[in-house]
N, C-alpha and C positions, 0 to 999 in steps of 0.2 A: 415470349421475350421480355412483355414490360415486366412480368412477376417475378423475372429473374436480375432485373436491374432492380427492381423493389427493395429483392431480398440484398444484395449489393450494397445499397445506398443505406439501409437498415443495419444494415454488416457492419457497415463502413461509423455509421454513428454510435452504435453500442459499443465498436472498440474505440471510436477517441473518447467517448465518456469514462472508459475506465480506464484510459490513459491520463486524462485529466480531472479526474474525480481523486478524492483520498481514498486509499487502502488502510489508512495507518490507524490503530485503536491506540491513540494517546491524548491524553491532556494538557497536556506540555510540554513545551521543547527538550526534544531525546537526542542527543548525541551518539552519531557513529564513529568509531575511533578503527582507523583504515591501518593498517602496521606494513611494512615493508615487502615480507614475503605474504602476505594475504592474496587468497584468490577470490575470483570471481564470486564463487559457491560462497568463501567466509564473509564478503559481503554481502550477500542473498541472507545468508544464515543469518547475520545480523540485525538485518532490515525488517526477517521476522520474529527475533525473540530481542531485540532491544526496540527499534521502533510498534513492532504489534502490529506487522503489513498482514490481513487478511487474505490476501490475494497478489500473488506476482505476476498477474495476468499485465498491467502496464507497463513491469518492468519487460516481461518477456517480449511483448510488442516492438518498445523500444528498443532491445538488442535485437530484432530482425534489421533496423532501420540504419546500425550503425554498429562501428567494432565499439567494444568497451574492455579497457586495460587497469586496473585500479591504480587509483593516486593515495601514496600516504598521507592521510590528514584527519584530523578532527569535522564531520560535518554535523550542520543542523538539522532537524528533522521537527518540519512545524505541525501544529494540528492544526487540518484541512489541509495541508498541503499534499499534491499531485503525485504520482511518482513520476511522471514525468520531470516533474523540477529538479525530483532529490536524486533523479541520473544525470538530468543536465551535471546537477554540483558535482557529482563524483564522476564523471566523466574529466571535466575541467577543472575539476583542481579548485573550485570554489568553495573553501575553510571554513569555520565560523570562527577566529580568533579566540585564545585564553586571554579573561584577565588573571595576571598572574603579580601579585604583591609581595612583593621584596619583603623579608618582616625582619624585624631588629632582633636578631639572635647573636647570641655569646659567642658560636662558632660555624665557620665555613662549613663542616659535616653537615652542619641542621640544616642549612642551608642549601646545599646538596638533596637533603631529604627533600626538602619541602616542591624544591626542581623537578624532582625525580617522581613527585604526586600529580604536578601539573602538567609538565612535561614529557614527551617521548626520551627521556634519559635514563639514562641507569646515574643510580643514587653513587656509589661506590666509584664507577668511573669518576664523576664529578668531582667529590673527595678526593679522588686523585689525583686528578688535574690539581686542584686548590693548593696541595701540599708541595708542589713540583714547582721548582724554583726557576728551572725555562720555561713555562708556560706560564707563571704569573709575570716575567719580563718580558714576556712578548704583547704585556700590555701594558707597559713603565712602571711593573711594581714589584716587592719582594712578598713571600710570601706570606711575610708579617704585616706588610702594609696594605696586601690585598681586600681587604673587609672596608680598604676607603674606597675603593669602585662602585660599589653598589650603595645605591640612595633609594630609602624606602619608602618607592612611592608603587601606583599599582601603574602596570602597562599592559596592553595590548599585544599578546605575541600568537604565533601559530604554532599549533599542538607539536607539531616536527619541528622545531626550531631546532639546530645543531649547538651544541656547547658554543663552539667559535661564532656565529650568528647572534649567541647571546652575547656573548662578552663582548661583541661588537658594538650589540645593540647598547649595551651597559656601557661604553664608554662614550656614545651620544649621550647619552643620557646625563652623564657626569658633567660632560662640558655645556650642554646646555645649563645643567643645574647651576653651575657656576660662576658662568656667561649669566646670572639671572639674578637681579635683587640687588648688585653690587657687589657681591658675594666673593670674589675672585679681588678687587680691590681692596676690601675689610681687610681679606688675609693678606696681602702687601701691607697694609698698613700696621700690623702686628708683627711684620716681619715674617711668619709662618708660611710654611707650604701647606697645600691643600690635605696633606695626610698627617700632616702635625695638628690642625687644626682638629681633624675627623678624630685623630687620635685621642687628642683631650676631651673631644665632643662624648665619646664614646665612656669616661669614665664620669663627669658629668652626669648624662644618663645611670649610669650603673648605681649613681650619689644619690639621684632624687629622682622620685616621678613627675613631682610636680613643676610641671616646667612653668609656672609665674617665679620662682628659685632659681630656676637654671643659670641666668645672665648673675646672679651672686656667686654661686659656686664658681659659676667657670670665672669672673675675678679672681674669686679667693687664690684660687689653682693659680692663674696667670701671676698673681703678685708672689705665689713661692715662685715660681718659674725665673720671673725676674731677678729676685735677689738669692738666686741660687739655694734657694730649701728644698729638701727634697718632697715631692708631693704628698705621699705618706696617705694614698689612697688606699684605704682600706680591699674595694676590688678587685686591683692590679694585684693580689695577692691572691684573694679566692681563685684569680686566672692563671697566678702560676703555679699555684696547688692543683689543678683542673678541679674546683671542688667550687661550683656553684650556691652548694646548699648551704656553708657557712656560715650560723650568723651570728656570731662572736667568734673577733677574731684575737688570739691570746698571742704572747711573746713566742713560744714555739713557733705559730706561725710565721713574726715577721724574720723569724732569720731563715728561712729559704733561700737558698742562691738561684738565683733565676734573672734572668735581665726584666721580668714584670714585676718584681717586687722592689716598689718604686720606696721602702722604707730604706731598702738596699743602697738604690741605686736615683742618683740625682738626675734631674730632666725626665721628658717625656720615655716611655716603654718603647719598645722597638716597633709598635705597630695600634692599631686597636684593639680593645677587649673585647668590641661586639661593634655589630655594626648600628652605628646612633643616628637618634630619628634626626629629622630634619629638626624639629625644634633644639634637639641637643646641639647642632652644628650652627643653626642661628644663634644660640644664646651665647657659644662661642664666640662668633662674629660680633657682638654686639652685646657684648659681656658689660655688666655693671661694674664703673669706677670705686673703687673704697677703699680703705686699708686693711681687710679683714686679711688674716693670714690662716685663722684655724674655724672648725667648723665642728661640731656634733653633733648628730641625729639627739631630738627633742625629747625628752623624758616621755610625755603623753605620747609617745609611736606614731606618731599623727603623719610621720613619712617628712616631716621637713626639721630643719636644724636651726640653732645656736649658732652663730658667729660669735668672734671675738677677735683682738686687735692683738692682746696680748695670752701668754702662755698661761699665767694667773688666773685669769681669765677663765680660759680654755679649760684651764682644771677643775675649777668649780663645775663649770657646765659639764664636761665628763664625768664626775663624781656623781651627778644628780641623775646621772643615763646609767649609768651602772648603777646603782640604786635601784632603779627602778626595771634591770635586769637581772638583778638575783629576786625581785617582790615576784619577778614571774618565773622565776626560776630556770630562765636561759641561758645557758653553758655554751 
């Protein structure tokens, strides 16, 4: 009788050490990605050709001990970690969160894409929603103004987050963002709304990279705005061509009819061109005072410009850019 409590007791320890012991042959944290209709087995399968489990012996253990139903989600999968843990997580629904980064792109599509990489979504679905003009007003905005909701910062989300879950999440985010820095008062005092501002913010960006510039441009912009010029942003035309690659832009182009061809068409575009980094929308805010009204990209291509006060002016400085765009022979 004791040899068989021995053997028992001996039983009983070899299986919680390989309940509690690692199975797993990784070196770093391996992500299981659980889908909707997955069973049981697709998680098993996965635990051994993504995590590299040696042995399902803990797992099997632990399904005598209790039901197991999968939960869709994104989980972690540590080195030296138990299987016991990594059923606890999947058992309960315990995630490991995406950081997922907003990025400043030209159009809601890429944007879509980029969702649909980090995300449990379909890219095309997403796209669709963006374009659908009752579903951008079911979150105060048209479909053209849509690209001012999102601000490109990085957040915290869970692998299944739902389309609507995000735009939920994306419209905390807004108002905090704005609620923040004084940010929501600047635009009172400009008289703009927050997608009037995003909107200029956005061509701005499209003007320069270098944001110590930014709070210049966005004046220059502001002082046509005020005395009725029209902005005669070069971008707002690549955007209504859908032709990013553009980089001379000739008279053929500026007669496009299009409500973004702002040589067209006086005051802001019906929406943004892309969606602009946070420095774009501070420099905005907090745009530099002066008289400049026009502005050219610098002869040496060095990514920043020429102001000027007057069209004379202006001419000069254009004449020495185009010069120095037939020396390299860019059309």
């Amino acid at each position: 009788m004791g040899g068989i409590v021995v053997l028992g007791i001996a039983g009983a320890v070899w299986g919680w050490r390989n309940l509690t012991s690692s199975p797993f042959d990784i070196t770093e944290t391996t992500y299981l990605y659980i889908r909707p209709m997955d069973t049981e087995e697709d998680v098993r399968q996965q635990l051994r050709e993504v995590a590299g489990a040696r042995s399902m012996f803990g797992w099997n253990m632990a399904r005598r001990l209790t039901e197991f139903h999968p939960r869709t989600g994104r989980y972690a999968v540590e080195p030296g970690e138990s299987m016991l843990s990594v059923f606890r997580k999947l058992k309960h629904g315990q995630q490991a969160p995406v950081r997922f980064t907003i990025p400043s792109v030209r159009r809601l599509e890429k944007l879509a894409g980029v969702m649909a990489n980090k995300l449990m979504l379909d890219s095309a679905d997403v796209a669709f929603a963006f374009a659908d003009s009752i579903f951008a007003s079911n979150y105060g905005y048209t479909v053209a103004t849509l690209p001012a909701l999102f601000i490109p910062n990085t957040y915290e989300l869970y692998w299944n987050t739902s389309l609507e879950a995000f735009m939920e999440r994306m419209q905390r985010e807004n108002k905090s963002f704005w609620e923040s820095e004084g940010r929501s008062e600047a635009a009172q005092r400009m008289g703009m709304s927050h997608e009037e501002v995003v909107t200029l913010a956005s061509i701005v960006d499209e003007e320069t990279a270098n944001n110590p510039e930014k709070p210049r441009v966005a004046g220059m912009y502001l002082n046509r705005l005020r005395t009725g010029m029209p902005l005669q942003a070069d971008p707002t035309v690549k955007f209504a061509l859908h032709n990013d690659t553009l980089r001379r832009i000739l008279n053929e182009h500026l007669r496009v009819d299009n409500p973004y061809n702002t040589y067209r068409n006086t005051g802001l575009p019906p929406g943004p061109i892309r969606i602009p980094s946070v420095a774009g929308i501070d420099a905005v805010l907090r745009h530099e005072n002066h008289n400049y009204l026009y502005m050219c990209a610098k002869e040496d291509f060095s990514g920043t410009h020429n102001f000027a006060n007057t069209y004379a002016e202006h001419l000069k400085n254009a004449r020495r850019y185009q010069q120095a765009l037939n020396h390299r022979g860019i059309r």
